[in-house]
C-alpha positions as CSV (number, residue, x, y, z in Angstrom):
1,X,-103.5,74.8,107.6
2,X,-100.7,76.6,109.1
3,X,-99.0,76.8,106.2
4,X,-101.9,78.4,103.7
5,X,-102.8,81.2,106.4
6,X,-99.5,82.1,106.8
7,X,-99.7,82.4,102.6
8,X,-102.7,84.3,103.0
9,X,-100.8,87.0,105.3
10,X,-98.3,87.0,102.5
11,X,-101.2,87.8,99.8
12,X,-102.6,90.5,102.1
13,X,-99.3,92.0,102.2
14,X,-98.6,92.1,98.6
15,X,-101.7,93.2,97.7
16,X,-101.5,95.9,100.1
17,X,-98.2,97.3,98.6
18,X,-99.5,96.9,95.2
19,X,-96.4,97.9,93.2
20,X,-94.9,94.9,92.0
21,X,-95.8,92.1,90.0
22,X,-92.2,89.9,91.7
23,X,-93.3,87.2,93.9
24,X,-92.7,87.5,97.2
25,X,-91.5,84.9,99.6
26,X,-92.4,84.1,103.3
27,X,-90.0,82.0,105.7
28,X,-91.6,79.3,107.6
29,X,-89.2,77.6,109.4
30,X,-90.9,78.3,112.8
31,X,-93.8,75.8,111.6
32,X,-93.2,71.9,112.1
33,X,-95.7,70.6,109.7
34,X,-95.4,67.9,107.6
35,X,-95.2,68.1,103.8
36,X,-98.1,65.4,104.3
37,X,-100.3,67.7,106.5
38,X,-99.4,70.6,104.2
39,X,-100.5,69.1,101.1
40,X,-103.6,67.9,102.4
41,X,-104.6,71.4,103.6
42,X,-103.8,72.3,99.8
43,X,-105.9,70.0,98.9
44,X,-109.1,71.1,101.0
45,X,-108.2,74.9,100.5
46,X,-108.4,74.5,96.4
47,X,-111.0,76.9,96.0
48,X,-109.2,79.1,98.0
49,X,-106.3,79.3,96.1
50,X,-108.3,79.7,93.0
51,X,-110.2,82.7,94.2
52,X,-107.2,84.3,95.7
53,X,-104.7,83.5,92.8
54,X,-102.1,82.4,94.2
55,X,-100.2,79.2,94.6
56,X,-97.4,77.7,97.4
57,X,-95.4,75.3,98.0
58,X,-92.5,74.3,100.9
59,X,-89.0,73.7,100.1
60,X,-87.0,70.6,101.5
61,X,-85.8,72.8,104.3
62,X,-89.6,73.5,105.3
63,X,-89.9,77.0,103.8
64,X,-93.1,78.5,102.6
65,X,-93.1,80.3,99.2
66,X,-95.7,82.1,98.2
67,X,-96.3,83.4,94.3
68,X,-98.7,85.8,93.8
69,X,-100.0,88.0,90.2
70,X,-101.9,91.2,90.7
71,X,-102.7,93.8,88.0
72,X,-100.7,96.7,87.5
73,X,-102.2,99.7,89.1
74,X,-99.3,102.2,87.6
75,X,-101.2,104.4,84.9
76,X,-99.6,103.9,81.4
77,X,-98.2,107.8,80.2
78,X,-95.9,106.3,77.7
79,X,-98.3,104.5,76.2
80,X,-101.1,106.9,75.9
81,X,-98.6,109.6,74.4
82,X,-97.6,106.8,71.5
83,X,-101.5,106.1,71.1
84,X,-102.1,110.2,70.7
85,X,-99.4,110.4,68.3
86,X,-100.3,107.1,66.0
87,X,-103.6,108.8,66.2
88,X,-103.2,111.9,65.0
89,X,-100.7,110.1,62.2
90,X,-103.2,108.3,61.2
91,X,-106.0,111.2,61.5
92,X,-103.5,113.8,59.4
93,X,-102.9,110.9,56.7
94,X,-107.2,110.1,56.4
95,X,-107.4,114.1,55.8
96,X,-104.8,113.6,53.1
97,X,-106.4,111.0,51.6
98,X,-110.0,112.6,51.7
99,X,-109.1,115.6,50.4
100,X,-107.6,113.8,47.2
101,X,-111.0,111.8,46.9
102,X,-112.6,115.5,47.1
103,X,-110.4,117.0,44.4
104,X,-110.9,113.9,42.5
105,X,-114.4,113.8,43.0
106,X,-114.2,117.5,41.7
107,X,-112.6,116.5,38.7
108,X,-114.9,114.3,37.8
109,X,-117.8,116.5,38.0
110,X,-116.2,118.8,36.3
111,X,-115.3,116.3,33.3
112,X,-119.1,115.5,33.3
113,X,-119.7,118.8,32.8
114,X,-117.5,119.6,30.0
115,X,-118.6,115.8,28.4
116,X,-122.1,117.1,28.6
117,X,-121.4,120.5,27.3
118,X,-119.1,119.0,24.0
119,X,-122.1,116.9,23.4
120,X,-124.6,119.8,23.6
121,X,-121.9,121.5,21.1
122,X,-121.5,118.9,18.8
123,X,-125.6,118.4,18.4
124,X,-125.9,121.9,17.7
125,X,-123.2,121.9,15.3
126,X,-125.1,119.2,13.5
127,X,-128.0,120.6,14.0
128,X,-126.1,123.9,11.9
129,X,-125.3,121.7,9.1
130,X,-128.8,120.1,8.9
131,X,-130.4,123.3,8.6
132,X,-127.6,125.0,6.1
133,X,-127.7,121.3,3.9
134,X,-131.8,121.9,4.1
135,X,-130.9,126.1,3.0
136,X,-128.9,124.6,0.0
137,X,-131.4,121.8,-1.0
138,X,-134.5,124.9,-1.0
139,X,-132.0,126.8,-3.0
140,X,-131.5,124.2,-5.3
141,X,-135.1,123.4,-6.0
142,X,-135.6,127.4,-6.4
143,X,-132.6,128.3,-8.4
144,X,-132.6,126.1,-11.9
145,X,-129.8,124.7,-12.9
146,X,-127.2,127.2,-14.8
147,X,-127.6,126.8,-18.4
148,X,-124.9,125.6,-20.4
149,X,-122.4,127.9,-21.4
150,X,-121.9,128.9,-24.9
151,X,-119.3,127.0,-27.5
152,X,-115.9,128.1,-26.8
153,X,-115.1,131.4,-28.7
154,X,-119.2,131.8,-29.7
155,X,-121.4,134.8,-28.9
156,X,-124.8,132.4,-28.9
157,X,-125.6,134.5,-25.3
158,X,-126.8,137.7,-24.3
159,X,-124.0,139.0,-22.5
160,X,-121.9,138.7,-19.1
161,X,-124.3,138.3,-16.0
162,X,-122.2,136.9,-13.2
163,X,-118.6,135.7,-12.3
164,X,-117.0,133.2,-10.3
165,X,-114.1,133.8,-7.2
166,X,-111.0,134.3,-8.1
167,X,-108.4,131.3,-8.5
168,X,-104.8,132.4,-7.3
169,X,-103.0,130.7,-10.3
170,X,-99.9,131.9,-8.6
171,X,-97.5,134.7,-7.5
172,X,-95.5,136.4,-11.0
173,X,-92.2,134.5,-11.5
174,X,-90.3,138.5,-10.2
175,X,-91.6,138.4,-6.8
176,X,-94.1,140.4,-4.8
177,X,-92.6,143.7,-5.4
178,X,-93.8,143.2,-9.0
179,X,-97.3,145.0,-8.5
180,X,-97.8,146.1,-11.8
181,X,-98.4,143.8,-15.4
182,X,-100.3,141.8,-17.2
183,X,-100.8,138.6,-18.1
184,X,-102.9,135.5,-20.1
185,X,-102.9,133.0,-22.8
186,X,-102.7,133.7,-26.3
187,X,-105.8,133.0,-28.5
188,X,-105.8,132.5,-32.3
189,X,-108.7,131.6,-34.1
190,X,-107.4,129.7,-36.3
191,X,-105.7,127.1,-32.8
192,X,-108.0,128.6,-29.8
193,X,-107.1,125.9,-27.8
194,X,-103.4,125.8,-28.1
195,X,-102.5,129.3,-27.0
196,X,-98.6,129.9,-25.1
197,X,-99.0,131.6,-21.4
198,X,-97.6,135.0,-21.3
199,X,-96.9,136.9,-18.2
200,X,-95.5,140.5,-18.1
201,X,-94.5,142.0,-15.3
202,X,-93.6,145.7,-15.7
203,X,-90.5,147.0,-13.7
204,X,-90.9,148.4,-10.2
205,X,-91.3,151.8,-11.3
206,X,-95.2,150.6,-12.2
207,X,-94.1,151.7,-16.1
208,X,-91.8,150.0,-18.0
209,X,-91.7,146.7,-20.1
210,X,-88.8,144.9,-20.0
211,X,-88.9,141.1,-19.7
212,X,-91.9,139.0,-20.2
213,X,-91.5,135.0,-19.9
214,X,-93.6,132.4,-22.4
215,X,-94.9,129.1,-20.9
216,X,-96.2,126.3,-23.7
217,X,-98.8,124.6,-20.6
218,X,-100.1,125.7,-17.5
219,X,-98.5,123.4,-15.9
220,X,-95.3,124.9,-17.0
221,X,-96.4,127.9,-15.7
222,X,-97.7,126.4,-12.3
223,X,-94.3,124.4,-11.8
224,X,-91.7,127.6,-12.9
225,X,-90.3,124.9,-15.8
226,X,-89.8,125.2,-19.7
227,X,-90.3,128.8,-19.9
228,X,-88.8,131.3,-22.6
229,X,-87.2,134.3,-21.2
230,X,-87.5,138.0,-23.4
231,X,-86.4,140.8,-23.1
232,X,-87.1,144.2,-24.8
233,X,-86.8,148.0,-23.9
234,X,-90.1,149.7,-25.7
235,X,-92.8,148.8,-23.8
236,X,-95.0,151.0,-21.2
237,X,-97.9,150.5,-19.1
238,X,-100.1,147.1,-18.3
239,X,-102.7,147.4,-21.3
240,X,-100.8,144.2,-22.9
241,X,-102.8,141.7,-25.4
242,X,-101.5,138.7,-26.7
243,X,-103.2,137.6,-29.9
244,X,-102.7,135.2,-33.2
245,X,-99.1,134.9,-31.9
246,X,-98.2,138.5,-31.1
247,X,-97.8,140.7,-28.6
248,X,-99.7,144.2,-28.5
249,X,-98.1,147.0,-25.8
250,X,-97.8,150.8,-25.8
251,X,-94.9,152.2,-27.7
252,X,-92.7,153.6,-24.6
253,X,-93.1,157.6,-23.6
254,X,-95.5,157.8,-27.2
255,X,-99.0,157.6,-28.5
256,X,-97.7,154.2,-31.0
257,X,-99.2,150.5,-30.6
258,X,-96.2,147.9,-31.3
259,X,-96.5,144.8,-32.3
260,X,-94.4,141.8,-31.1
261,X,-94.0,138.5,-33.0
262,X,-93.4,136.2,-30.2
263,X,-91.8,133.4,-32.4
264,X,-88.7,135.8,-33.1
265,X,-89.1,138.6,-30.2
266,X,-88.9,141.0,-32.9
267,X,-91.3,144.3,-33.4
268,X,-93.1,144.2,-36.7
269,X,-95.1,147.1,-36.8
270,X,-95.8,150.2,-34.9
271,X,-98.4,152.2,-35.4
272,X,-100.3,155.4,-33.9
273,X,-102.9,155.8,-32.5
274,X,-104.5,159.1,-33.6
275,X,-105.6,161.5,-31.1
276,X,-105.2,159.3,-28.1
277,X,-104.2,160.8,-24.6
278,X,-100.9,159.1,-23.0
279,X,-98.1,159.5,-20.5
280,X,-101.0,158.9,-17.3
281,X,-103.0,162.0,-19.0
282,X,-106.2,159.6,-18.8
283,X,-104.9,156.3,-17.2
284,X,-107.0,154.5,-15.2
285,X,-107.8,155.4,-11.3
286,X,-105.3,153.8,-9.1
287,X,-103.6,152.1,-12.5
288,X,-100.8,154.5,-13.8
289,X,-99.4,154.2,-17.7
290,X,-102.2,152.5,-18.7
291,X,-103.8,155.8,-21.1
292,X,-103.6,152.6,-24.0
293,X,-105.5,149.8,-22.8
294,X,-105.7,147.1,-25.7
295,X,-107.9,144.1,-25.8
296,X,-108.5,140.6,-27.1
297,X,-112.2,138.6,-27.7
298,X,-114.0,137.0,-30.5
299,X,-114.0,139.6,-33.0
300,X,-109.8,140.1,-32.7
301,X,-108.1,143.0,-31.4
302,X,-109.4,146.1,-29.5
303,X,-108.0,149.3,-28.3
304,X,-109.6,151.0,-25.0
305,X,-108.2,154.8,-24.5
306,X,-109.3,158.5,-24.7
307,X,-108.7,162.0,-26.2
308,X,-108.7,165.2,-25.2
309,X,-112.0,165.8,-27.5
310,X,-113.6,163.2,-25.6
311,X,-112.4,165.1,-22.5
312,X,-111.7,161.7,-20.7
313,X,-114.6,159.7,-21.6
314,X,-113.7,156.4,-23.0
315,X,-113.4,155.7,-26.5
316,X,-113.3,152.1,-28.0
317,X,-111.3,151.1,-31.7
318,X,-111.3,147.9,-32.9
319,X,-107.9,147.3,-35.0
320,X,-106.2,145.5,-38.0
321,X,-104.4,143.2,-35.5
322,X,-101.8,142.8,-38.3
323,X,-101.2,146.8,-39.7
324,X,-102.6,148.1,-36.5
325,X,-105.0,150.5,-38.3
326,X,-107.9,151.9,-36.9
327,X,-110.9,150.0,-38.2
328,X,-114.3,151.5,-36.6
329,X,-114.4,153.7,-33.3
330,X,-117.2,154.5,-30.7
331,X,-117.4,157.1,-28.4
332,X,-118.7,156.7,-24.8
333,X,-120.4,158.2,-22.0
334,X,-118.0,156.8,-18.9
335,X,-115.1,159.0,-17.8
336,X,-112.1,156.8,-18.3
337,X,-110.0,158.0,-15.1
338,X,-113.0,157.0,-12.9
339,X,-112.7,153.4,-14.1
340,X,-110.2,150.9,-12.6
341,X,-109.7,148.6,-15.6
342,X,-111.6,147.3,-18.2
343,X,-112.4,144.1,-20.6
344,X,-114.4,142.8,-24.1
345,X,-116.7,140.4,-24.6
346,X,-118.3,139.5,-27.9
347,X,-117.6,143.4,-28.9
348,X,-118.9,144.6,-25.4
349,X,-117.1,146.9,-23.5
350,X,-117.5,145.7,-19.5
351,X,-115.8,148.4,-17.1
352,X,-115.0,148.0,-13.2
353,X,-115.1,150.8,-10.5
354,X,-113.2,149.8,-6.9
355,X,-115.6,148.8,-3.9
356,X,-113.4,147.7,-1.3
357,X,-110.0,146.3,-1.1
358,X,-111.4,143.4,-1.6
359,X,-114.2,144.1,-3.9
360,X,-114.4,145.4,-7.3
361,X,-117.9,145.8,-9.6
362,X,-118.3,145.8,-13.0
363,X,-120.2,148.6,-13.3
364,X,-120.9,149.6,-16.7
365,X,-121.1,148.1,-20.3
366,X,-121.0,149.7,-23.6
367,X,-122.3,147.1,-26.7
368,X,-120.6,148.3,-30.3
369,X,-122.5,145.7,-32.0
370,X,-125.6,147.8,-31.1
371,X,-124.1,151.2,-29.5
372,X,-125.9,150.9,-26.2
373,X,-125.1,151.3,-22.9
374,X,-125.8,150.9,-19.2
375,X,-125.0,149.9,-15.9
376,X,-124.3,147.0,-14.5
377,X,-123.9,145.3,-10.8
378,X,-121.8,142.2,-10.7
379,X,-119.3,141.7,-7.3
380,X,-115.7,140.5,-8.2
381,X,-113.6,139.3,-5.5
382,X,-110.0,140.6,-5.1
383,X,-107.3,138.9,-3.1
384,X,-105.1,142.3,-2.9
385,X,-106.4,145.9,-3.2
386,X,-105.8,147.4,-6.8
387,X,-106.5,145.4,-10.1
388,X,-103.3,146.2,-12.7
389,X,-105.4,145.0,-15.9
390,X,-107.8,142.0,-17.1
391,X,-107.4,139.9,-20.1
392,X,-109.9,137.8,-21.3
393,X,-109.6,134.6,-23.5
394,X,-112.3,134.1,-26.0
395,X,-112.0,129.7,-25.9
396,X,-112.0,129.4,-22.1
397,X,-114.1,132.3,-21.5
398,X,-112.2,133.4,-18.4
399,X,-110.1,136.4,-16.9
400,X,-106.6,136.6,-16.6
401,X,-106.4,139.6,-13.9
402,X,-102.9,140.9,-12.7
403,X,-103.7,141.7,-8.9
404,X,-100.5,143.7,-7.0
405,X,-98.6,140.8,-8.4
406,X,-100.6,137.6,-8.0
407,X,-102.4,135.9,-11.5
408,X,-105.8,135.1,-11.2
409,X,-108.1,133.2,-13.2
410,X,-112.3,134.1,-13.3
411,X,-114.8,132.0,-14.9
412,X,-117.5,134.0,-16.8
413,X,-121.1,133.2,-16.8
414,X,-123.4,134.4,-19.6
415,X,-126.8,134.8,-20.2
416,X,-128.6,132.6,-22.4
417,X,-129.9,134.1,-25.3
């Protein structure tokens, strides 16, 4: 019993001092018990020992020793200061991480958005098409069919009503600073269908004739191949005709039609033309050197000029295309120098006035088969500003127009008679 009170002083005391954790140790060498009477107080203070927490035992030189565990009592800085700082780690890297699953959340909306708008574009833009294949079908069912043109190099119609866009063959074989020329396909009557390609770009000056190239295909023609360089010194101006073989150009600095044999690249005949006005005196507006516009269609070769007793107005000969002699003449109404260029057709005169830089009209038409004439309203397209002349070609029914340097092709359509 001794020996467990004097333990329990040594509790008190610890507890008391609460600092430490170390056991502490009691001497008990003043006590003469025995380790018998000793451990059976042990035994009959068991729940004493439990509810106190601590335990004791004597040595072999009868001392008591006491060990006792209490709580620590000393309140933990350090620790708290790492908990703050691991807390605010961890708070700085769940703002991180939220604010990407914002910005992401964001993007999505915003992808949503843009899905739902690309949809709304791409229905409308069907929608468009429906309604523009539902325009063409109406038109279709409104507008007959075109008829079917007339036989190559026939006049079975009643005249030119409409044409189509223009078709860039291709730039002239000089380069773009080649504005002014002419060219087209030769048409003979007796081979319609098996005409060279002629292309004749005047030189820079907008005047003269010097070199004109010969192509047997279009293909040729398209691909630069297989052509036949000329050259010759007499020609003037952009009113150029190729016919049966032969080329047809003003006589340079004169009043004279020339004619060319292409075979040989010699000049057969000359010939002048009585009365006509040259040298720009009635040229064509925004077209200089071209007083002597000639002309190929069904019924062979044509002249297209004027005189000072017409005072300007246009005046249309048709001509021997071999001797180059005058044959019949008709005198017009239409003031030549307000007219841009001019074409025949089946013996009618078509003329063309400037709308736009892009636009040109053929405006007015002069029949000699009948001697009438009017106006007319039909829109040609123009990929450059001013038309240098038009050549038309009897078996395909087109025109071969010279545009600041760039051949073009139309397609006529006629009016059935």
């Amino acid at each position: 019993m001794w020996l467990g009170f004097l333990c329990l002083l040594a509790l008190l005391d610890l507890h008391s001092a609460a600092l430490s954790t170390t056991p502490r140790y009691f001497p008990t060498s003043y006590l003469s018990r025995s380790p018998t009477s000793i451990s059976n107080w042990s035994s009959s203070s068991a729940e004493s020992q439990s509810v106190s927490n601590f335990t004791g035992s004597v040595d072999d030189r009868g001392t008591c020793q006491c060990s006792v565990i209490l709580p620590d009592t000393t309140f933990p800085v350090e620790r708290v200061e790492r908990l703050e700082i691991t807390a605010q780690t961890i708070s700085k890297k769940f703002e991180k991480e939220l604010s990407k699953i914002r910005n992401m959340t964001l993007l999505v909306e915003k992808l949503e958005t843009l899905d739902k708008n690309n949809v709304l574009n791409i229905r409308r833009q069907i929608l468009a098409l429906k309604n523009k294949l539902k325009e063409c079908e109406t038109s279709k069912l409104e507008d007959p069919a075109r008829p079917p043109p007339p036989a190559p190099g026939s006049c079975t119609h009643g005249g030119v009503v409409n044409v189509s866009k223009p078709a860039i063959v291709q730039l002239n074989w000089l380069g773009f600073s080649y504005k002014y020329g002419a060219w087209g396909r030769d048409y003979s009557p007796q081979l319609p269908g098996k005409g060279l390609y002629w292309v004749a770009p005047l030189n820079t000056n907008g005047r003269t004739l010097q070199n004109y190239r010969l192509y047997n295909t279009l293909d040729d023609l398209l691909l630069y191949r297989y052509n036949q360089d000329y050259y010759i010194s007499y020609g003037q101006g952009s009113g150029i005709a190729v016919y049966n073989n032969n080329m047809y150009v003003n006589w340079y600095n004169t009043r004279n039609i020339a004619r060319v044999n292409l075979a040989t690249n010699r000049v057969e005949v000359t010939q002048t033309l009585p009365q006509a006005a040259y040298n720009n005196r009635f040229s064509y507006a925004n077209v200089g050197w071209q007083d002597i516009d000639l002309a190929v269609d069904e019924n062979g070769l044509w002249v297209i000029y004027a005189t000072e007793a017409s005072t300007g107005n246009i005046v249309i000969s048709k001509l021997n295309d071999t001797t180059l002699a005058v044959l019949n003449t008709w005198h017009t109404k239409q003031y030549k120098p307000s007219v841009s260029n001019a074409f025949m057709v089946c013996g009618v005169l078509y003329a063309t006035r400037t709308l736009s830089t892009r636009a040109e009209e053929i405006f007015y038409y002069f029949d000699t088969n009948t001697g009438q004439e009017g106006r007319l309203a039909i829109v040609m397209q123009k990929v450059q500003e001013t038309l240098q002349s038009i050549n038309y070609h009897p078996y395909e029914q087109k025109l071969f127009v010279y545009n600041d340097g760039y051949l073009l092709n139309y397609d006529l359509f006629f009016q059935p008679q």
